[in-house]
N, C-alpha and C positions, 0 to 999 in steps of 0.2 A: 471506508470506501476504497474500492480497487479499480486500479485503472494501469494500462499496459496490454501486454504481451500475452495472452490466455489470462484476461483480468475474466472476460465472462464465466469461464470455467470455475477457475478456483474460488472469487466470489462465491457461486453457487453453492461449492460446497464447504465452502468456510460462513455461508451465511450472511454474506456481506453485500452491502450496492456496490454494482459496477458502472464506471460512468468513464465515455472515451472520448477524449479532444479530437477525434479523427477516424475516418474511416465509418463501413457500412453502420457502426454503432455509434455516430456522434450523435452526442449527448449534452457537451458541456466543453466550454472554452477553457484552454490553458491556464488562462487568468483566472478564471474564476476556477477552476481544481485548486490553483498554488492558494486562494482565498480561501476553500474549502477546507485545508490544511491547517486554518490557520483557528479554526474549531471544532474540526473533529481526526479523528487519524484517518491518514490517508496512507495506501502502499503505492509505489509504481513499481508495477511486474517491466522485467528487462531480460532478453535471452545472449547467451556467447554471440561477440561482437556488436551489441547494442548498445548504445548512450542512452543513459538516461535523460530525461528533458530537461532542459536550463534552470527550473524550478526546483528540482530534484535531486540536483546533483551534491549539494550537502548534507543531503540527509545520510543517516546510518545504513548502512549494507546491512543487508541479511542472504545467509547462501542460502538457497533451495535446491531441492533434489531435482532433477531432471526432468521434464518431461518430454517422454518418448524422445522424439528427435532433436527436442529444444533442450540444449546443452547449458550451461554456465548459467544454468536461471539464479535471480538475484532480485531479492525487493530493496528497492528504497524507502525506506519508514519516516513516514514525516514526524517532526517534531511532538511530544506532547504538546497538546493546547495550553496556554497556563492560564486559562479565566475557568477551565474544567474543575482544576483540585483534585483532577480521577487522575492514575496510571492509567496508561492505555494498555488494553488488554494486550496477554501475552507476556509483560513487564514482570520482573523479580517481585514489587512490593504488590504487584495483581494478584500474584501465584500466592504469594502468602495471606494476602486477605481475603482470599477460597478457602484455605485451609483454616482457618480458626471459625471454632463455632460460634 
């Protein structure tokens, strides 16, 4: 699940639900996103000079590339779940359990 800053966008073309605590797109409470986290992966999209939300803020950085006007883009990646047993996609030991036949 995506959620943030052009979460509707890249969702769509990453293939994922987008779900937003605020704004023309709310969807879904704070709480219950940091809850949503806590079983399956979640990113928050964040652009140059934006905080992340209080829930979010220890998660892992990841940089992204720019989009158009939106500078310093960055995800926060939530935690693996650990009742899953899965890597979350995109993870080292994901990439290598693709590649084996």
């Amino acid at each position: 699940m995506i959620s943030g800053d052009e979460a509707i966008r890249v969702a769509f073309r990453t293939g994922c639900a987008s779900r937003q605590p605020g704004g023309h797109d709310e969807s879904i409470t704070p709480r219950a996103l940091a809850a949503t986290a806590l079983r399956q992966p979640v990113a928050v999209l964040v652009s140059h000079g934006r905080r992340p939300p209080a829930y979010a803020r220890e998660w892992r950085v990841h940089p992204l590339p720019d989009l158009g006007r939106r500078t310093g883009f960055r995800a926060y990646l939530s935690p693996v779940p650990r009742s899953s047993g899965q890597e979350a996609p995109g993870t080292r030991n994901d990439a290598v359990s693709r590649t084996r036949p």
